[in-house]
Backbone bond lengths (Angstrom), bond angles and torsions (degrees), N, CA, C in turn:
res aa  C-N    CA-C-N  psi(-1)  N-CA   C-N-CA  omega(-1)  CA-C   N-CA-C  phi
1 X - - - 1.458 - - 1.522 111.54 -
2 X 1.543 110.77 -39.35 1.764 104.92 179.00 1.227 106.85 -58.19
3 X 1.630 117.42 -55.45 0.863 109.28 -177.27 2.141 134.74 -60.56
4 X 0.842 126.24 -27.85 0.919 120.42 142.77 1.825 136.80 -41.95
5 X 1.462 103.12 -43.54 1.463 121.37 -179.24 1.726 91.00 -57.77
6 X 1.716 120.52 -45.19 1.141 105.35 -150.96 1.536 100.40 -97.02
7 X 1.197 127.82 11.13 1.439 144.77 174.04 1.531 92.91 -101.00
8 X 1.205 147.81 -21.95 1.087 143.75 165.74 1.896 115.47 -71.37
9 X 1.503 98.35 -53.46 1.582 94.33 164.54 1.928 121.05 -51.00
10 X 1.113 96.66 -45.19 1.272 107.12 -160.19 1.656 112.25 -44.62
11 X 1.370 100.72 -43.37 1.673 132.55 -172.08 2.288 87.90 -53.09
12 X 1.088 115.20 -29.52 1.195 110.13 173.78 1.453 134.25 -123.49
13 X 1.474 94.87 48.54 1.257 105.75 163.99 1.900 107.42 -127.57
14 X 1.345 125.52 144.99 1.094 125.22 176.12 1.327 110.38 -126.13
15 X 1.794 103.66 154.80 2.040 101.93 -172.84 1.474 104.34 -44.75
16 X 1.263 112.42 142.68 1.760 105.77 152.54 1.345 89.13 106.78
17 X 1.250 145.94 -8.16 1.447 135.02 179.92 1.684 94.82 -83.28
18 X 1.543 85.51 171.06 1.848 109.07 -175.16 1.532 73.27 -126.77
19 X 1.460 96.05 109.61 1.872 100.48 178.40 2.431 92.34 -111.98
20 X 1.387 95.96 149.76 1.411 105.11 -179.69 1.416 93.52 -95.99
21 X 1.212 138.26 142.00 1.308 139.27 131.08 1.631 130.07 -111.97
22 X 0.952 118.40 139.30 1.423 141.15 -152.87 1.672 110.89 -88.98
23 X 1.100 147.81 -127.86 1.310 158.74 98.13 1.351 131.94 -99.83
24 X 1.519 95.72 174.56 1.587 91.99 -171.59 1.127 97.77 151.10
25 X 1.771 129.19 178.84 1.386 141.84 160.35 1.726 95.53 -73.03
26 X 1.635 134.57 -71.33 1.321 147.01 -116.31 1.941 63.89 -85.77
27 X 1.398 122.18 -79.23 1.634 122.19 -169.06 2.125 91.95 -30.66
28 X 1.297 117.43 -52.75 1.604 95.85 -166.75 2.149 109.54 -66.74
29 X 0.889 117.31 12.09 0.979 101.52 -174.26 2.061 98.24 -125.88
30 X 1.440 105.44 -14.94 1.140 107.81 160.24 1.361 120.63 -67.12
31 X 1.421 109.19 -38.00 1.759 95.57 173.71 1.181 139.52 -91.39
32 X 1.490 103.07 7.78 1.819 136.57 160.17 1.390 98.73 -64.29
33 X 1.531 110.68 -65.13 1.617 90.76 -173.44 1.333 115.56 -90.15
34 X 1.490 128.07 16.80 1.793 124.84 142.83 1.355 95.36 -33.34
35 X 1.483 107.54 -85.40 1.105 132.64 -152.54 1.761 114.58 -46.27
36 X 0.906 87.82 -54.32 1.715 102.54 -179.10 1.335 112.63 -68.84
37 X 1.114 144.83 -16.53 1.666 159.17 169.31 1.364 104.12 -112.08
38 X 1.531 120.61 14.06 1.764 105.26 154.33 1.148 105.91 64.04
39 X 1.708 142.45 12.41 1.446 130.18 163.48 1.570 111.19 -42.40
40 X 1.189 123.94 164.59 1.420 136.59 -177.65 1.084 108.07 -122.92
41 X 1.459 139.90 96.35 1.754 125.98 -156.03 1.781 93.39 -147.36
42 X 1.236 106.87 158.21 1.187 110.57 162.39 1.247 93.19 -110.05
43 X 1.504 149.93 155.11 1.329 172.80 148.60 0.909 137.46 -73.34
44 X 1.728 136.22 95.60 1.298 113.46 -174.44 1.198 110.24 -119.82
45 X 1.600 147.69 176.68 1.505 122.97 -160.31 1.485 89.42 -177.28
46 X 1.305 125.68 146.41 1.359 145.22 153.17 1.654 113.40 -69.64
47 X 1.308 107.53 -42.61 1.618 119.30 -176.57 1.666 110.89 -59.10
48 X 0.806 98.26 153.09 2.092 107.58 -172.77 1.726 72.49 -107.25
49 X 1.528 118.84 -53.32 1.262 112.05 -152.32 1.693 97.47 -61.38
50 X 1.229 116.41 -61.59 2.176 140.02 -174.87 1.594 81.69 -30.38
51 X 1.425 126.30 -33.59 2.296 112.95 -131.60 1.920 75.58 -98.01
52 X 1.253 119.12 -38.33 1.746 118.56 -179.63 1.250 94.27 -65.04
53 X 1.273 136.48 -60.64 1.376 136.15 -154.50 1.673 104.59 -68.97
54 X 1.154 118.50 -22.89 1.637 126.30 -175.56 1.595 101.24 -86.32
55 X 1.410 120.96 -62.43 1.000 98.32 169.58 1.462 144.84 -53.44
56 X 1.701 108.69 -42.79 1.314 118.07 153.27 1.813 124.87 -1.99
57 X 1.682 88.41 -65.98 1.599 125.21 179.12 1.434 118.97 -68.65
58 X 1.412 100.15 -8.15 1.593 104.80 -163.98 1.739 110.76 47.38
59 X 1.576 96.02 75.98 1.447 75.34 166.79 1.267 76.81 -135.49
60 X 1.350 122.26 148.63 1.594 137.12 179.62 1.542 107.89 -52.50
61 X 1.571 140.28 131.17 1.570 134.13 154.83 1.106 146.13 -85.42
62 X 0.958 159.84 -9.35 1.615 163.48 -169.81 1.093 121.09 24.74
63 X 1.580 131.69 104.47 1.132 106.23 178.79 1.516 141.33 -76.28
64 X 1.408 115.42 160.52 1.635 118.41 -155.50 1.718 94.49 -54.05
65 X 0.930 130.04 -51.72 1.613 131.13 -169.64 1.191 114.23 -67.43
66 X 1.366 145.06 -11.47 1.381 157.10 -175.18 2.046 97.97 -105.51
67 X 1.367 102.88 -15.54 1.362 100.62 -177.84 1.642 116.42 -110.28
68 X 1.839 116.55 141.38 1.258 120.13 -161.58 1.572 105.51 -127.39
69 X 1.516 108.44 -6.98 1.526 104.33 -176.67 1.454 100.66 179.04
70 X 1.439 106.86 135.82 1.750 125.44 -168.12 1.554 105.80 -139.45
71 X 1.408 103.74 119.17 1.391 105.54 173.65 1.301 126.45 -59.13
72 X 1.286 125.32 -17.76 1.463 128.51 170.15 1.398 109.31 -161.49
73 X 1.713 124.74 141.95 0.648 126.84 173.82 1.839 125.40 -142.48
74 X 1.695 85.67 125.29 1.657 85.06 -159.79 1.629 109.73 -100.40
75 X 1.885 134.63 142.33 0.966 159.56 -129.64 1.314 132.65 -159.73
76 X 1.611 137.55 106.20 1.367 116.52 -163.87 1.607 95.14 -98.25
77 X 1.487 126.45 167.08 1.620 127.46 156.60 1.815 121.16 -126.65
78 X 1.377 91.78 -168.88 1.581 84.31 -174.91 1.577 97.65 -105.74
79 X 1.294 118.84 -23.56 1.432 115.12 178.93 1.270 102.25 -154.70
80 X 1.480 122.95 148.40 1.645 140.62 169.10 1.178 113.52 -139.25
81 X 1.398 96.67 161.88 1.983 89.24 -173.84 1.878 87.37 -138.84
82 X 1.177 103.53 -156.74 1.732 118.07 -156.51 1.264 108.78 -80.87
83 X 1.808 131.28 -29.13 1.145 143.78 172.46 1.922 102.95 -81.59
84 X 0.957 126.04 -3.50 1.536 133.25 -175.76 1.623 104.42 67.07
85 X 1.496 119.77 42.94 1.179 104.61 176.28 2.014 97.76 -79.84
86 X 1.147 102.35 179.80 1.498 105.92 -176.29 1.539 103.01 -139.30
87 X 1.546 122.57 157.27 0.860 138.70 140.53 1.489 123.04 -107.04
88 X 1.126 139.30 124.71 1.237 149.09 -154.57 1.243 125.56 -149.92
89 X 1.715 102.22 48.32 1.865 101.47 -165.04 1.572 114.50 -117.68
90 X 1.271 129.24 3.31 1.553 123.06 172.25 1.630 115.50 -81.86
91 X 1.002 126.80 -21.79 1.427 117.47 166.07 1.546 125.23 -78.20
92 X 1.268 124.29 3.83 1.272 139.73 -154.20 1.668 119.78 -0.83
93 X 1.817 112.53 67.42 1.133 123.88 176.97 1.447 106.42 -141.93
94 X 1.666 111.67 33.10 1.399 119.35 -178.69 1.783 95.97 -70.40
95 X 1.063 150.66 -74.81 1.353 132.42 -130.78 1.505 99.98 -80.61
96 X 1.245 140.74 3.33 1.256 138.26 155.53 1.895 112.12 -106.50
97 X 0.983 117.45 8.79 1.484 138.32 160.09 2.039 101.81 -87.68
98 X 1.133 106.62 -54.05 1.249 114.87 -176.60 1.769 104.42 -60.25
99 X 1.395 102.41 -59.31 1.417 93.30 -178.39 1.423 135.92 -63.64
100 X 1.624 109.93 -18.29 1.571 133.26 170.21 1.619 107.01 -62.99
101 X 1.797 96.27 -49.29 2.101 102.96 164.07 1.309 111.74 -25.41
102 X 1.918 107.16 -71.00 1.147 114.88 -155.22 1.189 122.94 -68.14
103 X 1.316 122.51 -14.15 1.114 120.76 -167.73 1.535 109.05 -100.35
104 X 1.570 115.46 -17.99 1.074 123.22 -174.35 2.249 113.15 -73.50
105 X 1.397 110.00 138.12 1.546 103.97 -160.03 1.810 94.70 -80.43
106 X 1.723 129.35 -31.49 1.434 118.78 132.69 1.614 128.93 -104.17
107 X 1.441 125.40 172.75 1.411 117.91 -162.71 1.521 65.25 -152.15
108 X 1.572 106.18 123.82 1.526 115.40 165.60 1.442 107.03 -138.39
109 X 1.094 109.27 160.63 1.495 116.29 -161.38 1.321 102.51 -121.14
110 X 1.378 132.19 135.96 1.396 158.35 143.80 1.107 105.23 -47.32
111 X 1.407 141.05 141.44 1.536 155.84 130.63 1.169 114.19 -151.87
112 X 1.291 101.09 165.46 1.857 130.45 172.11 1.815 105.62 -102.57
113 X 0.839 109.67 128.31 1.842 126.61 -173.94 1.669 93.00 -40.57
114 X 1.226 134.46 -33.97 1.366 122.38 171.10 1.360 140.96 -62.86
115 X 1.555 103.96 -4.99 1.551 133.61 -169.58 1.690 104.51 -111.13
116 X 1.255 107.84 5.01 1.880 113.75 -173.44 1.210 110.26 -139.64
117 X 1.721 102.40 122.07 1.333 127.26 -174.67 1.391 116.20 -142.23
118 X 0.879 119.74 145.40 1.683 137.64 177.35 1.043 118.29 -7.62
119 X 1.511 101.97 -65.76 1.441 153.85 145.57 1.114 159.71 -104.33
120 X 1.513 137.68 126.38 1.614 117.75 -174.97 1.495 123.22 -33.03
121 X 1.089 115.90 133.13 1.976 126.08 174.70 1.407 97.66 -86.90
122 X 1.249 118.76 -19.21 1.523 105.05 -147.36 1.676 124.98 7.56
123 X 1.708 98.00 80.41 1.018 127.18 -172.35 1.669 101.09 -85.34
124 X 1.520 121.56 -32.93 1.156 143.55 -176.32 1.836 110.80 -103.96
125 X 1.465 106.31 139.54 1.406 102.28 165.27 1.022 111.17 -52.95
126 X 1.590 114.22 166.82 1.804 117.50 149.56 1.503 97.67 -97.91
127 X 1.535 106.41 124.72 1.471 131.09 167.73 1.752 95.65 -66.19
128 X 1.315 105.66 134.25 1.246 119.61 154.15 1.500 121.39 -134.51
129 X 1.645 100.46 141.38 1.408 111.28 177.95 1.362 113.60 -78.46
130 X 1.424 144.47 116.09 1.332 150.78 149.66 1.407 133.15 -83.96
131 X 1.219 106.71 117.70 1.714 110.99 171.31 1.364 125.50 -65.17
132 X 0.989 122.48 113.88 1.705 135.01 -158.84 1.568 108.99 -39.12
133 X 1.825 127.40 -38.29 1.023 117.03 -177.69 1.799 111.85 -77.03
134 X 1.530 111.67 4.31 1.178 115.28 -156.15 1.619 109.19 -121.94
135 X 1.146 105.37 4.27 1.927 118.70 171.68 1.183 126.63 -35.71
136 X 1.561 117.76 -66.81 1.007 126.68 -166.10 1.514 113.84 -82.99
137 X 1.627 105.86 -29.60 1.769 98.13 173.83 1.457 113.18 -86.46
138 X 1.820 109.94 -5.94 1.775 84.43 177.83 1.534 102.52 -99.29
139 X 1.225 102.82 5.65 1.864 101.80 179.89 1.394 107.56 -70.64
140 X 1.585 107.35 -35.41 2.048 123.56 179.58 1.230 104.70 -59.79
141 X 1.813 129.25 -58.27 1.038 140.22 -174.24 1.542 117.44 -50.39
142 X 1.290 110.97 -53.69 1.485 102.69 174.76 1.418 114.28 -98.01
143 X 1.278 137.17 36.09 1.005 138.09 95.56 1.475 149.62 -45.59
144 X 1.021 85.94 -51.25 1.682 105.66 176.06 1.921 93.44 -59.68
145 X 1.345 131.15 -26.84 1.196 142.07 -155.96 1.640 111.32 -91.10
146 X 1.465 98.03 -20.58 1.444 119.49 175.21 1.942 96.73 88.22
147 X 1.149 94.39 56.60 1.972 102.81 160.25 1.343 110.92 -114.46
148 X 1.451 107.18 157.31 1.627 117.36 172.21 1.493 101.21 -83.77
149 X 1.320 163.51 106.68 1.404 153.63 -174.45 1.087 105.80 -91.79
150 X 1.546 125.74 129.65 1.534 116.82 177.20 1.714 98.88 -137.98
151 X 1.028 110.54 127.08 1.787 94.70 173.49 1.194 128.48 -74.28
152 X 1.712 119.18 137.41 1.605 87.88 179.57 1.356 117.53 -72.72
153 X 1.757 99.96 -174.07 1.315 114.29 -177.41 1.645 100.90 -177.07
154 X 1.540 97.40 175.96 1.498 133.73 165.86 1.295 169.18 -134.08
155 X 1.345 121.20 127.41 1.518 95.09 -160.48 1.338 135.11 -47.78
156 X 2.061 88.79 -15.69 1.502 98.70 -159.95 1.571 109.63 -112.24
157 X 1.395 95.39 46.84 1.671 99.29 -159.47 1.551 117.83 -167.76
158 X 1.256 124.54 76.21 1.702 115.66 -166.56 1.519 109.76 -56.05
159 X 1.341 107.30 142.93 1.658 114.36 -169.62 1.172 133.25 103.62
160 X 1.304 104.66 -159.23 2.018 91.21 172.99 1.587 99.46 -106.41
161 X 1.458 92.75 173.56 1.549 89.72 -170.25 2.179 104.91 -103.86
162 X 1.355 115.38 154.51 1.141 86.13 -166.72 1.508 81.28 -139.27
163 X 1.571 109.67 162.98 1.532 125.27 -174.25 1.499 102.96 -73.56
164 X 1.954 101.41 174.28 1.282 100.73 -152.31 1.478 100.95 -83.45
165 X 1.302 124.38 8.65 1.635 145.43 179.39 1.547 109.91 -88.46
166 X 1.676 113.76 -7.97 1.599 115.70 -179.71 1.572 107.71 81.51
167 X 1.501 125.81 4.53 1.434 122.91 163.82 1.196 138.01 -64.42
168 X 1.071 140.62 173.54 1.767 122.69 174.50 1.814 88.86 -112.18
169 X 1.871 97.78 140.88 1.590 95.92 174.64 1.917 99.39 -118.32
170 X 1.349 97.65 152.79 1.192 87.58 175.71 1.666 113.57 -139.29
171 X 1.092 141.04 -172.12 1.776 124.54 -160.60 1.930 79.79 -131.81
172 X 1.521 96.59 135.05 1.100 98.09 -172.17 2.131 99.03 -118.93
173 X 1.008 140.66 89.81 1.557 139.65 -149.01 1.516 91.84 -90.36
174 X 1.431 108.38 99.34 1.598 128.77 158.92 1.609 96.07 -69.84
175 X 1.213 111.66 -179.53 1.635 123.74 -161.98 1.987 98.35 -164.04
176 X 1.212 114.46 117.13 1.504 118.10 160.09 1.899 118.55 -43.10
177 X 0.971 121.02 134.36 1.489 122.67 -166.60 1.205 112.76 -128.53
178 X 1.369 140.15 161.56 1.737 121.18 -175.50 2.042 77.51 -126.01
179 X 1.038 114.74 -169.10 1.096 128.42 -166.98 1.800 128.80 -72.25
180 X 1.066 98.73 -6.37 1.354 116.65 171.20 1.394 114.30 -96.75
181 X 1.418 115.59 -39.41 1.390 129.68 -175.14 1.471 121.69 113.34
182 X 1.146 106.55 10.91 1.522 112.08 -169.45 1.969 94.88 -86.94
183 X 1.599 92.02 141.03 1.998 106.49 -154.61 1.617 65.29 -72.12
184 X 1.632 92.03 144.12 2.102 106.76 129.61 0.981 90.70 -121.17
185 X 1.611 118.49 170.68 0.962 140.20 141.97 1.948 115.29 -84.06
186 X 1.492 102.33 175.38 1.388 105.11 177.73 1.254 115.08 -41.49
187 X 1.614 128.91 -61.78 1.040 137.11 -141.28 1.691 111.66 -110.15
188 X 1.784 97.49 32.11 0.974 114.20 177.02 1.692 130.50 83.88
189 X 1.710 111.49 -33.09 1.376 121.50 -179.26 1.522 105.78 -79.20
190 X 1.314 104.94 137.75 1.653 105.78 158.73 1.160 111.29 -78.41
191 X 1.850 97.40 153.40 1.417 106.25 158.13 1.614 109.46 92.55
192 X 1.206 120.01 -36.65 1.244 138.98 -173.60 1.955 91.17 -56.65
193 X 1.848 119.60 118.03 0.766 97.06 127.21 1.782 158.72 142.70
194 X 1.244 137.97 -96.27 1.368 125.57 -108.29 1.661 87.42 -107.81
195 X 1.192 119.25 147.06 1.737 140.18 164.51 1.199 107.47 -103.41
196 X 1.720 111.27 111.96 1.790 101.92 142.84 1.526 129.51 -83.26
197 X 1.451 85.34 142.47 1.566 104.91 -171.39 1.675 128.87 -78.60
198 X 1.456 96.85 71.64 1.775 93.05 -161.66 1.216 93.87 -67.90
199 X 1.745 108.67 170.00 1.745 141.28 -156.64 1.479 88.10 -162.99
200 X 1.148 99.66 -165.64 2.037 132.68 -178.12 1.496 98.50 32.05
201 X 1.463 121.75 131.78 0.980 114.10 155.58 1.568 133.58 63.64
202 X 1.423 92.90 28.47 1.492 97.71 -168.57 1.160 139.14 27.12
203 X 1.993 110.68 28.79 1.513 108.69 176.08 2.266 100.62 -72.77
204 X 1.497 86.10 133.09 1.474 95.64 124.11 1.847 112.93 76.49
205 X 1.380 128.45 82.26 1.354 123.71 -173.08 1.905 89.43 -89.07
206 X 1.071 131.45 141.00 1.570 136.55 152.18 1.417 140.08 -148.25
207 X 1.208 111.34 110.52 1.652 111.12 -160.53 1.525 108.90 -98.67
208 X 1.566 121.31 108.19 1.461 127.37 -171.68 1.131 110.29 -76.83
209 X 1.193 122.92 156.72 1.657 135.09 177.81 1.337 110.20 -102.73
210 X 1.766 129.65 133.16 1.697 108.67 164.98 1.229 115.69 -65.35
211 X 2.156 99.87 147.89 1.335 106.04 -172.22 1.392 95.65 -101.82
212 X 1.302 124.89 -170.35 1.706 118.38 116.34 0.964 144.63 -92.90
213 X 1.250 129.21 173.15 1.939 121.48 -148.70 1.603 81.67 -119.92
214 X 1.459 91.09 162.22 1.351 105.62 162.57 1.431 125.80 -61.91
215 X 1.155 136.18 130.96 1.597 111.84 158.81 1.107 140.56 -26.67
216 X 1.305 133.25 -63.79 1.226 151.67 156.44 1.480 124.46 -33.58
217 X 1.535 100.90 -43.86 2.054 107.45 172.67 1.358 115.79 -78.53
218 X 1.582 96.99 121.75 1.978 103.42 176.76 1.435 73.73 -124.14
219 X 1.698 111.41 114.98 1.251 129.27 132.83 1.297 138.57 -30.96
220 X 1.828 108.13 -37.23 1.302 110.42 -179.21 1.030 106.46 -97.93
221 X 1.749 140.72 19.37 1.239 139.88 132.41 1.483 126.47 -51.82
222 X 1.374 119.72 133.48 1.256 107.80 147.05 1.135 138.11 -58.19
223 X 1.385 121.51 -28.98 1.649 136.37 157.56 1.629 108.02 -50.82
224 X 1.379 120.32 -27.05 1.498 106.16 -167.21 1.850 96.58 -101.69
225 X 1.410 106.14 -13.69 1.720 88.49 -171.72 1.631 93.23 -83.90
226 X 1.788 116.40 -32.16 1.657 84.12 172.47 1.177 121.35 -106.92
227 X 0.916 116.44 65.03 1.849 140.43 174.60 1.488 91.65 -105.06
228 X 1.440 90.95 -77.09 1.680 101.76 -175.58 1.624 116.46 -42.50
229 X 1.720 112.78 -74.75 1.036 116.50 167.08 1.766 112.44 -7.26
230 X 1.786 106.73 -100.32 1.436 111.41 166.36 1.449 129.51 -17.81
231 X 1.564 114.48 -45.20 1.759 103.01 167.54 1.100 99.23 -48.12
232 X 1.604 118.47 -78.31 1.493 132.16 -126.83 2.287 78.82 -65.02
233 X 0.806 142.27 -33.97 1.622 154.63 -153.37 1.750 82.43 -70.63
234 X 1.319 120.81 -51.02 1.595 119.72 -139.60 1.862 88.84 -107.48
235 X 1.749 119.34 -1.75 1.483 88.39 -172.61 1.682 116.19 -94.78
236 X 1.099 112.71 146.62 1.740 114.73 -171.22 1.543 93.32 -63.57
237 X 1.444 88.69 111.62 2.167 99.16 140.55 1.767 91.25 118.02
238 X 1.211 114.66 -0.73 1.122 133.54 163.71 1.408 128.29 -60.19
239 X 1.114 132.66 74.62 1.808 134.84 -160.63 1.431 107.79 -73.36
240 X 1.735 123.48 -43.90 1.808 121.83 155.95 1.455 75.66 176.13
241 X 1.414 83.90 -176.58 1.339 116.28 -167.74 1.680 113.65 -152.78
242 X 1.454 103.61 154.74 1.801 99.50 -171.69 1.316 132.11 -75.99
243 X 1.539 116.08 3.05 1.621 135.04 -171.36 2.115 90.51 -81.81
244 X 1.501 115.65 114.72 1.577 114.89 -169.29 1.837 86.91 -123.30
245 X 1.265 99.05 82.56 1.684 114.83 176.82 1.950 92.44 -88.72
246 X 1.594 105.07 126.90 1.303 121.52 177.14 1.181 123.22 90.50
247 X 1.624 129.43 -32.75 1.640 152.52 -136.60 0.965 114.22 -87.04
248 X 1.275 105.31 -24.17 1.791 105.32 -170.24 2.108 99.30 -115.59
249 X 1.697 91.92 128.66 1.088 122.25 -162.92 2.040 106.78 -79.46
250 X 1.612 92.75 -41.81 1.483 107.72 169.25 1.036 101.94 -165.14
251 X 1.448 116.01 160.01 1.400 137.54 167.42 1.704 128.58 -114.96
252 X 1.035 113.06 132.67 2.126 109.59 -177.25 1.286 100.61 -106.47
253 X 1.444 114.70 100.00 1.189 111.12 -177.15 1.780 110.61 -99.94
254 X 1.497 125.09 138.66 1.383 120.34 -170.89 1.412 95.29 -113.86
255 X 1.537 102.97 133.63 1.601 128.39 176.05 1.545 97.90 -127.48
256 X 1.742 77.62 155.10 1.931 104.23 155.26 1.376 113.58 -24.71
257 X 1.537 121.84 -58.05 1.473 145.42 -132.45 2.006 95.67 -107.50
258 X 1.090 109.27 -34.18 1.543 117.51 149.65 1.662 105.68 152.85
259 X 1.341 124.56 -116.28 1.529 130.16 -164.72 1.760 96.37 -116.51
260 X 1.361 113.45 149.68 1.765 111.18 149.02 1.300 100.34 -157.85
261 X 1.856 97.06 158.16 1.379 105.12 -172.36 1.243 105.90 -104.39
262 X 1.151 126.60 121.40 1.681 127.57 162.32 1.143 131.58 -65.99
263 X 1.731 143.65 120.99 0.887 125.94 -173.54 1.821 108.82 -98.08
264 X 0.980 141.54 164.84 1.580 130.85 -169.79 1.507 89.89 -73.79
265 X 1.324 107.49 176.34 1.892 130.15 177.81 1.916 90.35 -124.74
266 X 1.310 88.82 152.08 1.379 95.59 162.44 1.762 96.66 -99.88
267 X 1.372 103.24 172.72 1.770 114.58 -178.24 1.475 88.24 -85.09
268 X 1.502 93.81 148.92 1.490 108.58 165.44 1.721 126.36 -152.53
């Protein structure tokens, strides 16, 4: 199925583009068939891991800081829902993922039909990037916000673990809420709970605790993911974070049943 998904991207890229690529498995098999179908691309990528794998491929790189605008830019996540919000927090290279988004004129997203839901599960923390003088008060803040805060880390690594920018990231475990505020979890039980599932690069094992939510925050609003979003956007010492409310332009999602392209929704 990835593979197809990434034979589905491919169909929209043409020689001469400044294409973004992201990480991921579905992105490693997209730049196999660059290569193998003779695309003509310059490359630009957030991934340390994607920029080896491009060259590998011989496909030319650019680096992200020398770059101001990309005609397309392709991206895998850990979860999406129907508005293309994203979660995007086990590789912990979202706020230079984010900025490759922005610059890109589309930002489409890679998935497998198991990663797309209605709505966010926030099955996964939101990774956030922190500025070292700014640790301890944004650890209060999203608390105070009703998060589980856990810092990352590693087995293979005493300390916390920090992005490839020298930041400290930490997994912040939001929880789905119905209108009163009482936590569910995904699978319906309270209380139960929840582990993010780090990947890439061996960032990061973290096991969240249930919080309670605010009253006021319904997660399974679109009003509440960019509520949230916008805090975590507006708090000082905050470098980004992996919650990509609006960003994604389309999505290729691969099923059983075959490929489809998503086009974004506006909120309503």
């Amino acid at each position: 199925m990835k593979l197809k998904c990434a034979r589905k991207a491919l169909e929209m890229i043409k020689d001469g583009m400044t294409v973004g690529l992201g990480g991921g498995s579905t992105v490693a098999l997209l730049i196999n068939e660059i290569e193998t179908q003779g695309r003509k691309i310059q490359a630009v990528t957030p991934s340390r891991d994607t920029m080896e794998l491009c060259v590998r491929h011989h496909i030319p790189v650019q680096p992200l800081e020398w770059t101001d605008a990309l005609d397309l830019a392709f991206d895998g996540c850990d979860e999406l829902d129907a508005q293309l919000n994203a979660l995007k927090s086990c590789g912990g290279i979202h706020t230079r993922e984010k900025i490759a988004a922005s610059m890109a004129k589309e930002y489409i997203l890679l998935a497998d039909e198991s990663k797309w839901k209605e709505r966010l599960q926030f099955s996964y923390p939101i990774a956030v990037e922190v500025l070292r003088p700014a640790a301890a008060f944004v650890e209060r803040r999203l608390r105070e916000m009703g998060a589980d805060v856990t810092w990352r880390s590693s087995n293979g690594k005493a300390g916390r673990l920090v992005s490839d920018d020298g930041n400290y990231l930490l997994d912040a475990q939001f929880h789905r809420a119905d209108g009163t505020g009482r936590v569910e979890n995904t699978d319906g039980a309270a209380g139960i709970a929840g582990r993010s599932r780090a990947k890439d690069i061996g960032h990061a094992d973290s096991i969240c605790r249930t919080a309670d939510m605010d009253a006021g925050r319904n997660l399974e609003s679109m009003t509440g993911i960019k509520e949230l979003a916008l805090q975590l956007d507006q708090m000082p010492g905050v470098a980004g974070h992996s919650l990509f409310c609006g960003i994604a332009s389309k999505a290729v999602i691969a099923g059983e049943n075959g490929i489809r392209v998503v086009q974004g929704k506006q909120a309503g």
